[in-house]
N, CA and C atoms as a LAMMPS dump frame, in Angstrom:
ITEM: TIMESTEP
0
ITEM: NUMBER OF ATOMS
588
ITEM: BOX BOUNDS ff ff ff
-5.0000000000000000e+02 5.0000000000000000e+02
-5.0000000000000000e+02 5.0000000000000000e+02
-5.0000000000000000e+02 5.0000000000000000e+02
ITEM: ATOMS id mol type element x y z
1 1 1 N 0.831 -1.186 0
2 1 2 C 0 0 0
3 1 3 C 0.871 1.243 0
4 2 1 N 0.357 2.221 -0.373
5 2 2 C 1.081 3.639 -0.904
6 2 3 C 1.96 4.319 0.731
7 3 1 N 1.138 3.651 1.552
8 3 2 C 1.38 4.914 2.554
9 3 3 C 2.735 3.791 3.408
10 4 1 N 2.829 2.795 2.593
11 4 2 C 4.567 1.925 3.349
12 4 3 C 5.292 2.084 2.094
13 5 1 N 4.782 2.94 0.946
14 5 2 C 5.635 2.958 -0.139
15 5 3 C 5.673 4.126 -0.74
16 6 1 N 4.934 4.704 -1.57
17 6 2 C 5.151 5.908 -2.16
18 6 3 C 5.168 6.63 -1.224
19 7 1 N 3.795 6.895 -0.638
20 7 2 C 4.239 8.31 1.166
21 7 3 C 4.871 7.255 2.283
22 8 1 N 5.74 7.449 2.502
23 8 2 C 6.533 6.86 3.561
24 8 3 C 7.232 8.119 3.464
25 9 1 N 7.041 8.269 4.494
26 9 2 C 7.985 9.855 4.981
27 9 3 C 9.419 9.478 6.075
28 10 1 N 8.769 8.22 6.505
29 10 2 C 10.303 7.895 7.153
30 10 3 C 11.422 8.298 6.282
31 11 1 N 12.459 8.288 7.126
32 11 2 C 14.168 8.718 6.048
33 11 3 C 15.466 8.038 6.811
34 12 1 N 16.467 7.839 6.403
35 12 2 C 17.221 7.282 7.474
36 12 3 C 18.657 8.012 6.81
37 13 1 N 19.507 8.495 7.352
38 13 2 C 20.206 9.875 7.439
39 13 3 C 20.028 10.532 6.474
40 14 1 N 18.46 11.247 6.487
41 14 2 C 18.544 12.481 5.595
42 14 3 C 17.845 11.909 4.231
43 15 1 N 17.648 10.132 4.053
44 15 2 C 17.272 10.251 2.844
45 15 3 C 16.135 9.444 2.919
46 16 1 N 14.763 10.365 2.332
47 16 2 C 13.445 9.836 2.694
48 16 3 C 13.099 8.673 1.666
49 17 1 N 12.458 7.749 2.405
50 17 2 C 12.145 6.829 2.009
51 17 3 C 11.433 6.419 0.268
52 18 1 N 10.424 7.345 0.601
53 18 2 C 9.03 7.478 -0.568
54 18 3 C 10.293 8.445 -2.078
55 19 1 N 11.25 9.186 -1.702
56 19 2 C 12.129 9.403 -2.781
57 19 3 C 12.519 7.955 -3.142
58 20 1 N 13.715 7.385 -2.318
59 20 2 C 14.105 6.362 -2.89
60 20 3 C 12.922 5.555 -3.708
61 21 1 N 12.023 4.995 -2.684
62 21 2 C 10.886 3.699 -3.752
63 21 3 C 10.412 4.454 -5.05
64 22 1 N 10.386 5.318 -5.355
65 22 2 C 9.507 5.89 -6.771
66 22 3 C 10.353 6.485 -7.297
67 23 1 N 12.111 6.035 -7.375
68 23 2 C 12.513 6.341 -8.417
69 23 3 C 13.566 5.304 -8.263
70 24 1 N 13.429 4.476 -7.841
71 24 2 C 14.283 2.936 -7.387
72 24 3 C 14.313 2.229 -9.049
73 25 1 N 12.843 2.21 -9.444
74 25 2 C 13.186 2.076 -11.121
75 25 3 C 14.145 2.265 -12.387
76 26 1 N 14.654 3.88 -11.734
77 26 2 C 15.333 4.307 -12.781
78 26 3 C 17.04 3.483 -12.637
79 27 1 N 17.344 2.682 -11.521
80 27 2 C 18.355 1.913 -11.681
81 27 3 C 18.411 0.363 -11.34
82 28 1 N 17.809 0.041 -10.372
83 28 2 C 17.137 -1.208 -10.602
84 28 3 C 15.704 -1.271 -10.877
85 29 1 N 15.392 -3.006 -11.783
86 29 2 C 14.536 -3.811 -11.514
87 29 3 C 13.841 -3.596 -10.207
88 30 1 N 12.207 -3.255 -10.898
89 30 2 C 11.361 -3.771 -9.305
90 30 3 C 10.015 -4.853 -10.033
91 31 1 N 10.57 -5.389 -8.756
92 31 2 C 8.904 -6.576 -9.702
93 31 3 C 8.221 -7.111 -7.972
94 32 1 N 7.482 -8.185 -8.489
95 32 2 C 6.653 -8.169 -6.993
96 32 3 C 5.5 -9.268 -8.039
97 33 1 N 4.037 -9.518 -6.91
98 33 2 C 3.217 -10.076 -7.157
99 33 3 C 2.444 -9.301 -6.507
100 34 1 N 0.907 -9.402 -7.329
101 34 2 C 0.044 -8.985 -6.464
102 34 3 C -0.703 -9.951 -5.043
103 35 1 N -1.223 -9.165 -4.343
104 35 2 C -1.576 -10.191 -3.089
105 35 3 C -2.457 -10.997 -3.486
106 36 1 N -2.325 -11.965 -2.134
107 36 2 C -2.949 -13.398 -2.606
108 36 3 C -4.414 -12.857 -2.164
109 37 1 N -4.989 -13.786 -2.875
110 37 2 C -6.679 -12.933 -2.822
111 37 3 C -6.88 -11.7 -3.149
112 38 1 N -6.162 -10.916 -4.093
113 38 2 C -6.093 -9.736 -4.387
114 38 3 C -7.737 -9.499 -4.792
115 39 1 N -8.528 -9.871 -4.829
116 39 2 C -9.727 -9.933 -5.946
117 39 3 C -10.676 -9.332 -4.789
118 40 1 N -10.749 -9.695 -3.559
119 40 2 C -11.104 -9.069 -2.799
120 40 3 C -11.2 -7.703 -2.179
121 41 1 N -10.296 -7.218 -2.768
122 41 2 C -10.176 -5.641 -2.615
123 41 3 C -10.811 -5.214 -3.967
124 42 1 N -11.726 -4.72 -3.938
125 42 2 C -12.742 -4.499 -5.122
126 42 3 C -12.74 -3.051 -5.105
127 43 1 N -12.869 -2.013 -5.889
128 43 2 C -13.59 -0.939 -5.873
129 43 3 C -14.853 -0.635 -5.544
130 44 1 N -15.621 0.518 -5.361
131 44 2 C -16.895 0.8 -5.468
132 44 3 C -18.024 0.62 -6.686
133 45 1 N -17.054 -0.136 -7.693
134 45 2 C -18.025 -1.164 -9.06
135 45 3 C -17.625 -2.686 -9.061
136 46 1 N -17.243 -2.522 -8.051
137 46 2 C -16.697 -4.422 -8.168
138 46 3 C -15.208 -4.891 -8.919
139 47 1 N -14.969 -3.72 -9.162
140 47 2 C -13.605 -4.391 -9.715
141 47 3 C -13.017 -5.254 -9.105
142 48 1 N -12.373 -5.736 -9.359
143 48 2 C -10.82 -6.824 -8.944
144 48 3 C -9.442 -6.336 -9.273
145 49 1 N -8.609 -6.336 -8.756
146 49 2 C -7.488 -6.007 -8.631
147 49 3 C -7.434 -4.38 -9.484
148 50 1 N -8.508 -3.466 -9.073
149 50 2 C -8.998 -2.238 -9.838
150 50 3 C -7.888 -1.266 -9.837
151 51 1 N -6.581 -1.278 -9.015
152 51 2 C -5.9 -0.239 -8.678
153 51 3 C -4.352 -0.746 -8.88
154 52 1 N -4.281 -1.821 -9.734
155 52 2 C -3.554 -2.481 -10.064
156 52 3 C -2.313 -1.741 -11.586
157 53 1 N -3.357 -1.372 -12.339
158 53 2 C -2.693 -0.413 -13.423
159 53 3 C -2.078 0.705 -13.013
160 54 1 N -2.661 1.579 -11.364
161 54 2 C -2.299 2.372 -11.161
162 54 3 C -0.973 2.554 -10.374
163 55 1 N -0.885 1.289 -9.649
164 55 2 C 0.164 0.843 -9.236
165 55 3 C 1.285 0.281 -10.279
166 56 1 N 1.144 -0.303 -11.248
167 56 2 C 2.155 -0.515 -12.056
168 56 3 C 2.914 0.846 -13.041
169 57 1 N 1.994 1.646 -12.695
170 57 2 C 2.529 2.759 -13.371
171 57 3 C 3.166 3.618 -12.402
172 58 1 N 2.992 3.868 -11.084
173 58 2 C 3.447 4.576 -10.285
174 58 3 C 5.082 4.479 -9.52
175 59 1 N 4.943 2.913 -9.806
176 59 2 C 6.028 2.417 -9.326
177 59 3 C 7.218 1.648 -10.48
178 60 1 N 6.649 1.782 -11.392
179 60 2 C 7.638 1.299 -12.705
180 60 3 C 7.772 0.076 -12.932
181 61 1 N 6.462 -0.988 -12.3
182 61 2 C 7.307 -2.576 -12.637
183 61 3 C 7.748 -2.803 -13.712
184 62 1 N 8.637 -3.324 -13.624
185 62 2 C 9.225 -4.277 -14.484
186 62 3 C 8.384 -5.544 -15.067
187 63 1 N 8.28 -6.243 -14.109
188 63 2 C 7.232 -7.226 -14.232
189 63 3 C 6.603 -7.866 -12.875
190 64 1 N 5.769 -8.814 -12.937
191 64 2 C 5.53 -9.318 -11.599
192 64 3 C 4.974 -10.744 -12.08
193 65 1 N 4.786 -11.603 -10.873
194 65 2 C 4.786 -13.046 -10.58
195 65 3 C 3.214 -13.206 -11.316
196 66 1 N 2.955 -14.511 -11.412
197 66 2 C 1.8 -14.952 -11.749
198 66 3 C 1.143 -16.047 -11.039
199 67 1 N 1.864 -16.487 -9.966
200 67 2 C 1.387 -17.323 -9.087
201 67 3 C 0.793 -17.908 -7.939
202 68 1 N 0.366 -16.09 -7.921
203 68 2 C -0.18 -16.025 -6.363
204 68 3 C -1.694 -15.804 -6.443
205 69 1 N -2.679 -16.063 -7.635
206 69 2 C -3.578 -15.997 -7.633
207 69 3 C -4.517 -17.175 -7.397
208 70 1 N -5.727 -16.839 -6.575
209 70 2 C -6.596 -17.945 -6.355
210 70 3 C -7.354 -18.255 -7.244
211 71 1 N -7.594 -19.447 -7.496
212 71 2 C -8.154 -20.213 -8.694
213 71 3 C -9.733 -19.598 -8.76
214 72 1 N -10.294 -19.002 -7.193
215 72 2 C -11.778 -18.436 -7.493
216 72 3 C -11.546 -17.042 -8.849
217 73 1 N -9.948 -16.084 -8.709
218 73 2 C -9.847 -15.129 -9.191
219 73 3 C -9.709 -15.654 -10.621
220 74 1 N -8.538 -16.359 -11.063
221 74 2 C -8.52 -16.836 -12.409
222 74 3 C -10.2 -17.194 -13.196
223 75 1 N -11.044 -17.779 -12.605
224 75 2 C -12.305 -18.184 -12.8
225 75 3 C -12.813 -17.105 -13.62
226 76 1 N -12.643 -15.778 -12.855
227 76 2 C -13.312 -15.022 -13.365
228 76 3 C -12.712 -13.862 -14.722
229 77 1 N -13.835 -13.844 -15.635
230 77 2 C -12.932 -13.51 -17.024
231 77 3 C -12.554 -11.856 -17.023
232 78 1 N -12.973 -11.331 -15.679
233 78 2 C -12.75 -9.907 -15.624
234 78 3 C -11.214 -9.554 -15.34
235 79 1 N -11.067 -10.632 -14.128
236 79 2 C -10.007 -10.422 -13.658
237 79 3 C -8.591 -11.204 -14.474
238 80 1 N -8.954 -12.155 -15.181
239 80 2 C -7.993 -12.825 -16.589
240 80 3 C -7.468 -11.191 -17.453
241 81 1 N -8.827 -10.747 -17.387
242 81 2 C -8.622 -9.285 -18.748
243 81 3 C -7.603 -8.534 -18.109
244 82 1 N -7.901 -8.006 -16.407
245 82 2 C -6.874 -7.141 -15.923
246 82 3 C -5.759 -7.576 -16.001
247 83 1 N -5.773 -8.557 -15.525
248 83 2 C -4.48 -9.095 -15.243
249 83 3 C -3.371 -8.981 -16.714
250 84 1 N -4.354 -9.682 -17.811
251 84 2 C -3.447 -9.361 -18.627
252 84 3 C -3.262 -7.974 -19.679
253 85 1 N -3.567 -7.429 -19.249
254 85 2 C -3.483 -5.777 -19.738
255 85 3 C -2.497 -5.621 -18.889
256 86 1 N -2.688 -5.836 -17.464
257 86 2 C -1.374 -5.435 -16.546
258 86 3 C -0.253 -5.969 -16.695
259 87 1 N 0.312 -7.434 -17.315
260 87 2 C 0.963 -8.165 -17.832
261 87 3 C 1.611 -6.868 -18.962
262 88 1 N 0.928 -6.518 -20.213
263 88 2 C 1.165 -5.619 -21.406
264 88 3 C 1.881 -4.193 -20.873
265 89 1 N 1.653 -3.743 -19.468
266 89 2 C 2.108 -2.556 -19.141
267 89 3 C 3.356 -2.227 -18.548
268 90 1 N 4.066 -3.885 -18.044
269 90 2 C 5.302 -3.627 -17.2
270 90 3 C 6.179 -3.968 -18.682
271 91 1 N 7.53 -3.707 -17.999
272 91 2 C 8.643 -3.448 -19.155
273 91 3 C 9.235 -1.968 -20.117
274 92 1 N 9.883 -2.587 -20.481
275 92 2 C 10.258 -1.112 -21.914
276 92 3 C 10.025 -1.819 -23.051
277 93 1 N 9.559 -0.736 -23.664
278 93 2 C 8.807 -0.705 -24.946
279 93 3 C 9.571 0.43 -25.884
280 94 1 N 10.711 -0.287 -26.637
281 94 2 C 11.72 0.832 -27.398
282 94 3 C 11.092 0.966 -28.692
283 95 1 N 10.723 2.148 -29.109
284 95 2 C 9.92 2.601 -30.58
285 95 3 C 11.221 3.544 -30.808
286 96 1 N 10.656 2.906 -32.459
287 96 2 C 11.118 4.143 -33.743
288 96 3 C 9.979 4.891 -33.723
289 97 1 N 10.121 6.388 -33.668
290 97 2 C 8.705 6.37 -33.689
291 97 3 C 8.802 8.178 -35.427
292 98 1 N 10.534 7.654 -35.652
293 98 2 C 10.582 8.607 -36.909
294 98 3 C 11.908 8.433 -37.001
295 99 1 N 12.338 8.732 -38.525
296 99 2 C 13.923 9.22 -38.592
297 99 3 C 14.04 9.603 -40.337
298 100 1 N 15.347 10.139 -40.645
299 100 2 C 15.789 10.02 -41.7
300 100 3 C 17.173 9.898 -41.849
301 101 1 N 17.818 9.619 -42.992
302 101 2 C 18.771 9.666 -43.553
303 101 3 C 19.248 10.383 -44.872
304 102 1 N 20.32 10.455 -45.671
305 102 2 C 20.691 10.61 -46.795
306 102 3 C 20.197 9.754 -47.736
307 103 1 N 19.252 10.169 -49.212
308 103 2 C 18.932 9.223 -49.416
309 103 3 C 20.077 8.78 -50.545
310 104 1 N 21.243 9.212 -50.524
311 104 2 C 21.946 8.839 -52.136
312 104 3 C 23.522 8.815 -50.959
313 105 1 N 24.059 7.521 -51.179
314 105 2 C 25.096 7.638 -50.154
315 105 3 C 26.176 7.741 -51.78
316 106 1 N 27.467 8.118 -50.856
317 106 2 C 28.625 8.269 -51.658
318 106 3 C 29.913 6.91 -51.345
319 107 1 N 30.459 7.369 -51.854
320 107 2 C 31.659 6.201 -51.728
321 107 3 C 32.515 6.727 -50.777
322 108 1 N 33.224 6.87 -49.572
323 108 2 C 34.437 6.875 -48.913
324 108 3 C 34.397 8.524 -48.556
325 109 1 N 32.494 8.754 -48.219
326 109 2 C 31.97 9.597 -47.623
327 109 3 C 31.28 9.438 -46.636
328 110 1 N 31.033 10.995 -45.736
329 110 2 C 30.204 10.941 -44.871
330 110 3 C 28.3 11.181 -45.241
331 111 1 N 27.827 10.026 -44.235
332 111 2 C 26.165 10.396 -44.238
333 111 3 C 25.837 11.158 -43.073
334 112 1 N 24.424 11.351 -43.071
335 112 2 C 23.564 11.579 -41.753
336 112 3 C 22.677 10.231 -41.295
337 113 1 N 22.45 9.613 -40.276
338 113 2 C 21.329 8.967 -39.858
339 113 3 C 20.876 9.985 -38.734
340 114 1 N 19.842 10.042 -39.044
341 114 2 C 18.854 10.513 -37.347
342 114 3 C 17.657 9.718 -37.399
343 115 1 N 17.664 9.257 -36.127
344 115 2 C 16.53 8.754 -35.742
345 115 3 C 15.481 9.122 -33.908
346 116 1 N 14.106 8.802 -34.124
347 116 2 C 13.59 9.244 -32.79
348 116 3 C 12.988 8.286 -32.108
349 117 1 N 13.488 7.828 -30.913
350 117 2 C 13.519 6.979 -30.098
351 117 3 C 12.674 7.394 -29.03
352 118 1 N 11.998 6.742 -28.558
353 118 2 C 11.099 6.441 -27.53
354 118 3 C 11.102 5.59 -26.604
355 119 1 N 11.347 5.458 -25.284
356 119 2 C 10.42 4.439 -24.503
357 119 3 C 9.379 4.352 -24.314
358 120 1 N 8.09 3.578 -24.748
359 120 2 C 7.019 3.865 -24.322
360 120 3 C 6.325 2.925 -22.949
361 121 1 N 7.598 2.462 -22.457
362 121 2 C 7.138 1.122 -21.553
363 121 3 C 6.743 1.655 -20.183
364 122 1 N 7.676 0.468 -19.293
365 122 2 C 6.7 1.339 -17.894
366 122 3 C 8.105 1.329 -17.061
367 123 1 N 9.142 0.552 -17.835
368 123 2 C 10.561 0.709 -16.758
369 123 3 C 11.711 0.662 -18.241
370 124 1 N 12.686 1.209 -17.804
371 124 2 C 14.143 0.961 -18.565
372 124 3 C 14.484 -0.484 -18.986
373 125 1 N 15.159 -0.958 -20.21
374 125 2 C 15.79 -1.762 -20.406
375 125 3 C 16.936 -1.901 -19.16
376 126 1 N 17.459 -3.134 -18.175
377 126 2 C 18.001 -3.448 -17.289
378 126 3 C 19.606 -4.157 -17.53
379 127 1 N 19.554 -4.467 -18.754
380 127 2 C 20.704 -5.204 -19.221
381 127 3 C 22.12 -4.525 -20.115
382 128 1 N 22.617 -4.303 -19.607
383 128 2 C 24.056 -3.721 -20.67
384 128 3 C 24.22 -4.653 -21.666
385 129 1 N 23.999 -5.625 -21.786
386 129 2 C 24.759 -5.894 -22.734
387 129 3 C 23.804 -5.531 -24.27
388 130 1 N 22.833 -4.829 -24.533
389 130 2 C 22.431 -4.59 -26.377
390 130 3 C 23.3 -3.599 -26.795
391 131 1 N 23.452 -3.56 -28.264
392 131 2 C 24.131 -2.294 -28.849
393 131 3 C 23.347 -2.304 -29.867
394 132 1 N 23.018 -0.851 -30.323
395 132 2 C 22.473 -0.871 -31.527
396 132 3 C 23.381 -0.516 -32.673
397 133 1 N 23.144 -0.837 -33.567
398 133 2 C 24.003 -1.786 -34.871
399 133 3 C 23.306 -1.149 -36.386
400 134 1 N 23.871 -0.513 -37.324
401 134 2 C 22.941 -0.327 -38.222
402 134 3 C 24.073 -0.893 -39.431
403 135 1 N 22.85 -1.604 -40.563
404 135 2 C 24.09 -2.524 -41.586
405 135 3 C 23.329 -2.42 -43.17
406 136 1 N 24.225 -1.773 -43.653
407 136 2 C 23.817 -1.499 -45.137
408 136 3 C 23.838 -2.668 -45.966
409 137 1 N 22.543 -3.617 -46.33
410 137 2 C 22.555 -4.869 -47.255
411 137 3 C 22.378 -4.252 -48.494
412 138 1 N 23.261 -5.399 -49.262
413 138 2 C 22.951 -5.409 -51.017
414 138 3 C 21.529 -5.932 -51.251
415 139 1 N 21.524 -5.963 -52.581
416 139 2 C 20.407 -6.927 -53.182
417 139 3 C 20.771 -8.451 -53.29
418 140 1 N 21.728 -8.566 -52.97
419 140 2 C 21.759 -9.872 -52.586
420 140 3 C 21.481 -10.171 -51.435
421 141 1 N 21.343 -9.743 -50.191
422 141 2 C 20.773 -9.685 -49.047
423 141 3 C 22.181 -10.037 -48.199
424 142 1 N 23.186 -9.93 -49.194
425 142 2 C 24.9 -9.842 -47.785
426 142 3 C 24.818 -8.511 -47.039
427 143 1 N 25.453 -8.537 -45.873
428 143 2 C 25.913 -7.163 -45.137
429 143 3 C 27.107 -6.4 -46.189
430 144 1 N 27.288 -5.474 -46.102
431 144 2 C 28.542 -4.95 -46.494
432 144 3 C 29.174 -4.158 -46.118
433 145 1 N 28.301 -3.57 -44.871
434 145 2 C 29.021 -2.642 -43.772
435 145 3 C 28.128 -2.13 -42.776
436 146 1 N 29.131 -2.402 -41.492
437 146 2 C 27.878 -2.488 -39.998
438 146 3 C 28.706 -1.08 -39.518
439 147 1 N 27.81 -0.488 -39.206
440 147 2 C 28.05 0.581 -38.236
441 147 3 C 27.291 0.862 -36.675
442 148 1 N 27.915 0.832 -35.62
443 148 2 C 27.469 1.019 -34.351
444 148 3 C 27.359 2.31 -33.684
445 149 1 N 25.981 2.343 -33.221
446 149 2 C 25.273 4.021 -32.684
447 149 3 C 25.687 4.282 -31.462
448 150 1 N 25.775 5.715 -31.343
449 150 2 C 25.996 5.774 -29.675
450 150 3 C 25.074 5.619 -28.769
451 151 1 N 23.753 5.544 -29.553
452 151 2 C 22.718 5.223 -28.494
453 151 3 C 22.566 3.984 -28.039
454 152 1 N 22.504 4.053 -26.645
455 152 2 C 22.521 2.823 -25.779
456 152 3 C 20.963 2.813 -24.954
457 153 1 N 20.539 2.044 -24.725
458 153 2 C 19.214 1.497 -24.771
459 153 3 C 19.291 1.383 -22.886
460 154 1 N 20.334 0.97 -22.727
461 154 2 C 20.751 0.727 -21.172
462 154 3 C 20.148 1.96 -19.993
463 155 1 N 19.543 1.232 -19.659
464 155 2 C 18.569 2.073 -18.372
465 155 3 C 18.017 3.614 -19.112
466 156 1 N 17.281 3.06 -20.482
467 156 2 C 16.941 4.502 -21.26
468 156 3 C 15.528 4.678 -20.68
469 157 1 N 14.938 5.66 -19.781
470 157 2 C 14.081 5.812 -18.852
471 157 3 C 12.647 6.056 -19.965
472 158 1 N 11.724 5.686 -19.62
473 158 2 C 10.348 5.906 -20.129
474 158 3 C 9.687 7.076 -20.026
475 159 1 N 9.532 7.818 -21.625
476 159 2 C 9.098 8.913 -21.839
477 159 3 C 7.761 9.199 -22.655
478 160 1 N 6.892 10.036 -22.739
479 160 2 C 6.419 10.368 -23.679
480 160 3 C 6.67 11.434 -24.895
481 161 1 N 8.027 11.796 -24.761
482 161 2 C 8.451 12.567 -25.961
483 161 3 C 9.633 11.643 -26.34
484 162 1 N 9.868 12.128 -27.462
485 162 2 C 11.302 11.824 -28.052
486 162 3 C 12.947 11.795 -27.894
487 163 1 N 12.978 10.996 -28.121
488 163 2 C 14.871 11.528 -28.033
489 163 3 C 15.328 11.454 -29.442
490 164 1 N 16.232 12.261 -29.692
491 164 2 C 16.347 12.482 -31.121
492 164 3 C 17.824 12.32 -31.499
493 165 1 N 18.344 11.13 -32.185
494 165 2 C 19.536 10.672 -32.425
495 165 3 C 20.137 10.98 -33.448
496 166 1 N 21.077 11.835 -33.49
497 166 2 C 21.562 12.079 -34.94
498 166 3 C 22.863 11.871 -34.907
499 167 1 N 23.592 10.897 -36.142
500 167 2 C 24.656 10.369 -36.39
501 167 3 C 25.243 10.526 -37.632
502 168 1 N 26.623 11.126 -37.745
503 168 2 C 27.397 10.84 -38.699
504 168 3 C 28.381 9.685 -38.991
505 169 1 N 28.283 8.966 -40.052
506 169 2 C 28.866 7.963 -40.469
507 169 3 C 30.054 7.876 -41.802
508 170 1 N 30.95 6.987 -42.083
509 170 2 C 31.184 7.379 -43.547
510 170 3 C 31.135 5.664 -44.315
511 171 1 N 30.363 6.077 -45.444
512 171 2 C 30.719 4.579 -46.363
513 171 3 C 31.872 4.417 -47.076
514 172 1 N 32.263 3.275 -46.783
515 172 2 C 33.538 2.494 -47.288
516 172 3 C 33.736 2.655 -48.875
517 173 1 N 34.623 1.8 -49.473
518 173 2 C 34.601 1.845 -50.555
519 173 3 C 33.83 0.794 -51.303
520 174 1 N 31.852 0.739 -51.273
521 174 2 C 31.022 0.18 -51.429
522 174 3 C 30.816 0.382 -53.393
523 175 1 N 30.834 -0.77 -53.841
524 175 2 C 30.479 -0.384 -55.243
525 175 3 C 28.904 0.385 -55.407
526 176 1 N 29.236 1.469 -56.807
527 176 2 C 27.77 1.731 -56.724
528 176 3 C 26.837 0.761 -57.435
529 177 1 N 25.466 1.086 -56.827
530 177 2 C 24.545 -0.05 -57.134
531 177 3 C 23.659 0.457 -56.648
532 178 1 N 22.398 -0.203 -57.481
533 178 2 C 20.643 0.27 -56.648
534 178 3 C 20.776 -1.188 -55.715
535 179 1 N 19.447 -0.89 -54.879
536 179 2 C 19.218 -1.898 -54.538
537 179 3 C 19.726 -2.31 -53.105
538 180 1 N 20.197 -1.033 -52.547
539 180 2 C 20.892 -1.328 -51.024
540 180 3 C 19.766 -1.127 -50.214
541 181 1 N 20.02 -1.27 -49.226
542 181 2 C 19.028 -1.162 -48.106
543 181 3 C 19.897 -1.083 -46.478
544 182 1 N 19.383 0.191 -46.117
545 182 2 C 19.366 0.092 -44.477
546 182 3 C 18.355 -0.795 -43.224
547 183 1 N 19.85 -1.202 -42.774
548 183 2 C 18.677 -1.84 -41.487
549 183 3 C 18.878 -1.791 -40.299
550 184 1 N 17.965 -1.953 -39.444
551 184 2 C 18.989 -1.511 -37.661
552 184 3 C 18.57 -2.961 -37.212
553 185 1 N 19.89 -3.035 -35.917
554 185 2 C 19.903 -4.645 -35.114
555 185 3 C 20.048 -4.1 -33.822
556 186 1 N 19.224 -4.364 -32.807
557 186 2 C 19.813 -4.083 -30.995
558 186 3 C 20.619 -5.594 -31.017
559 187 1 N 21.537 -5.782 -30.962
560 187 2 C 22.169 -7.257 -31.01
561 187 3 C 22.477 -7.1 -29.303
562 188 1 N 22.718 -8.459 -29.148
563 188 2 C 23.174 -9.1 -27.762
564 188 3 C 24.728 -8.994 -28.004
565 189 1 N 25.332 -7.955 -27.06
566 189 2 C 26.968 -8.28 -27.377
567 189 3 C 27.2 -9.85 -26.839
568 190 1 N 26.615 -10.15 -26.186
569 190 2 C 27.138 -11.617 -25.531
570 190 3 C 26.808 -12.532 -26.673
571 191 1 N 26.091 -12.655 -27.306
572 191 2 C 25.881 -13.59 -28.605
573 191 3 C 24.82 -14.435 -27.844
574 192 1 N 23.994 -14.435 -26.778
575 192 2 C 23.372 -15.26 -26.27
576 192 3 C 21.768 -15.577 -26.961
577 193 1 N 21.331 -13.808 -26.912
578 193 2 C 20.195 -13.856 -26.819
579 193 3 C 19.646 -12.983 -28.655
580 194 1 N 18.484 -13.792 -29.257
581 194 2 C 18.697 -12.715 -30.534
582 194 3 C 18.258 -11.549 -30.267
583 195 1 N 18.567 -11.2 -31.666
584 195 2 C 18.606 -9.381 -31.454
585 195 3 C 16.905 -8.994 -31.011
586 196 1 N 16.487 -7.81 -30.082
587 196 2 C 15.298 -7.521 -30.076
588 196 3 C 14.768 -6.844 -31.306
């Protein structure tokens, strides 16, 4: 509940509590479950777990458990719906949400890329290891040259405006040809996991 978490006015030398929890997001992971029998705390229309969205937004989950619900709550198809809308709201959610480039590249010249980035999620990406990666294919569908952005995705906080990336690059000594194509990769530097 808000008043052992967001208002908590306790502090312990000097640093209040309710600061730390509601912005604890912006460097770690917070996740949790909702309470058992949560379904019972209803609103004044009967909701089930009614204050649940408001809490996932206030506090930035990341994500939370799925196992603490009672089989009377699953039963019911209201509380399946919340639940999974609330499921859809934790995480980061990285959008293109615009960009451009040069559209006629040169040989053993410089371009422009800009692009506008968004989080639209409900917490930061948590993991260092993505890089974003952009790689000019032929028409044959080979790479022929990868270039890496300075934008890093790593604890990129959730906004409703833009961030606006603009990059200079230069192409190699690429034969000319139609038929190229730009593409972007968040790759896993570890090689573990594929690219998002």
């Amino acid at each position: 509940e808000d008043k052992r978490l967001a208002n908590n006015v306790d502090s312990y030398n000097g640093y209040r509590f309710d600061t730390a929890i509601v912005n604890r997001y912006k460097y770690a992971m917070v996740t949790g479950e909702p309470i058992f029998g949560g379904s019972q705390y209803k609103n004044a229309k009967g909701v089930a777990y009614y204050d649940l969205r408001r809490e996932l937004n206030l506090y930035h989950i990341a994500g939370f458990g799925n196992g603490n619900f009672p089989q009377a709550d699953i039963a019911s198809a209201a509380v399946r719906d919340t639940l999974r809308e609330a499921f859809k709201i934790t995480g980061y959610r990285l959008n293109l949400t615009g960009g451009s480039m040069n559209s006629t590249l040169y040989q053993n010249s410089t371009f422009n890329l800009t692009l506008r980035w968004r989080n639209a999620g409900n917490a930061p990406l948590y993991q260092k290891r993505w890089k974003v990666t952009y790689q000019l294919i032929d028409a044959n569908n080979a790479v022929v040259q990868t270039w890496n952005s300075l934008f890093n995705p790593y604890l990129y906080l959730p906004s409703t405006t833009d961030s606006v990336v603009s990059e200079n690059f230069t192409l190699g000594n690429i034969p000319a040809a139609s038929g190229y194509r730009m593409t972007i990769k968040i790759i896993d530097t570890t090689g573990y996991l594929p690219p998002l």
